[in-house]
C-alpha positions in Angstrom: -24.3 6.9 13.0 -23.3 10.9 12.7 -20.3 12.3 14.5 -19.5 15.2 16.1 -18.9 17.5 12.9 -15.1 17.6 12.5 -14.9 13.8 12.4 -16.8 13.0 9.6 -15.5 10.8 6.7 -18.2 10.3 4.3 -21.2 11.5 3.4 -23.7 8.5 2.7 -27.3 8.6 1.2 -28.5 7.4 4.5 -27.1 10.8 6.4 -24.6 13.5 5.9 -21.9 12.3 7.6 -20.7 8.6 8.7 -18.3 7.2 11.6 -15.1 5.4 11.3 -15.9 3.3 14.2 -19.3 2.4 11.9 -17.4 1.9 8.7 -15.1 -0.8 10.7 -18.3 -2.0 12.4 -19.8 -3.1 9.0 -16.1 -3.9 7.7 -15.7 -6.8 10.8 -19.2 -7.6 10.1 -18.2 -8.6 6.2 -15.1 -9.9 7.7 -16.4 -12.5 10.0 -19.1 -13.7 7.3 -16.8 -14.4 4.8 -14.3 -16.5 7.4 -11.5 -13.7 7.4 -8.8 -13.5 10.3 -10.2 -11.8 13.0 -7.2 -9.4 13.2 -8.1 -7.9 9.0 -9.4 -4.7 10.0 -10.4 -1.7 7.3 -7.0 -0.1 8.0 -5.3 -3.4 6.3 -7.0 -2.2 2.9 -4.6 0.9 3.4 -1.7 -1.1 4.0 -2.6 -2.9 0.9 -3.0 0.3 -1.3 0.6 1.5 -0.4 2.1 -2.2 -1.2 0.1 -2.8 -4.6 1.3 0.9 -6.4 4.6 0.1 -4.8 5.1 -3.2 -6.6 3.4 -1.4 -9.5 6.1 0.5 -10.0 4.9 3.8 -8.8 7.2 6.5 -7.5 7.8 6.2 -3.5 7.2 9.9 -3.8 4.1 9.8 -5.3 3.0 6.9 -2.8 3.5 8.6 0.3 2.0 11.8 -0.9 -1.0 9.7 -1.8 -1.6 8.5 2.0 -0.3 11.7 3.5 2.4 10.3 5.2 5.2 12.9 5.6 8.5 11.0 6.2 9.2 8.1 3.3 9.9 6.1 6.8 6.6 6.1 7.5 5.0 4.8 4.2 8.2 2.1 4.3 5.9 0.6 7.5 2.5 0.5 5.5 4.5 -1.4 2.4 4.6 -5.7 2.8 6.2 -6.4 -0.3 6.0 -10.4 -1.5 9.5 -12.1 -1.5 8.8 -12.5 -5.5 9.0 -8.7 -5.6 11.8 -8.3 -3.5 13.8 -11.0 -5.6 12.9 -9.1 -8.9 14.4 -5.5 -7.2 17.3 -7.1 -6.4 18.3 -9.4 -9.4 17.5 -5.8 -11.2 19.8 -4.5 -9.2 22.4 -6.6 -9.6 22.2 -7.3 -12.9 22.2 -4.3 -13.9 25.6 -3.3 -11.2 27.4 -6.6 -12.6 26.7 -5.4 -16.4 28.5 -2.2 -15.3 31.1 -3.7 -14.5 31.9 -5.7 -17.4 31.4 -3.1 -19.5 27.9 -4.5 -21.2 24.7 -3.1 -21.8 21.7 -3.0 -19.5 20.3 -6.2 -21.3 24.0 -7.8 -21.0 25.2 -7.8 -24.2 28.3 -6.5 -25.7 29.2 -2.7 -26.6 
């Protein structure tokens, strides 16, 4: 399906230019084969990109330049961290906060 010029996402070997409204088409279609929820849509896959280099360990910086987003707020919507991620951050965190405090190295032994 072509679109009016300035909509265009990819070009395909089938014509220059190709729709997003066809690209989610063919998406549900895969979708509904394979016995996926009805409400996985093509956009998920970019909510999944932003939450897999998050718990990767890439910069938040780099992550929301990488979608375009221009407030951090807005790529903090797109990221679904597990609750296994979240637990690692914080025992980091407060391992690392309690080892300050007693005066011990990072890895919590002595000076």
């Amino acid at each position: 399906m072509l679109t009016r010029r300035g909509a265009a996402l990819w070009p395909s070997e089938r014509s220059p230019r190709l729709s997003k409204e066809r690209l989610n088409s063919r998406f549900a279609e895969y979708r509904d084969v394979l016995g996926l929820p009805e409400e996985l849509s093509l956009h998920c896959l970019r909510h999944s990109y932003v939450t897999h280099l998050i718990e990767d360990g890439y910069d938040p910086l780099f992550v929301q330049q990488q979608v375009g987003h221009s407030y951090a707020s807005t790529t903090a919507l797109y990221t679904s961290v597990s609750s296994d991620f979240r637990t690692r951050t914080l025992r980091t965190a407060l391992d690392s906060t309690i080892n300050r405090a007693l005066g011990l190295d990072e890895d919590g032994s002595t000076r």
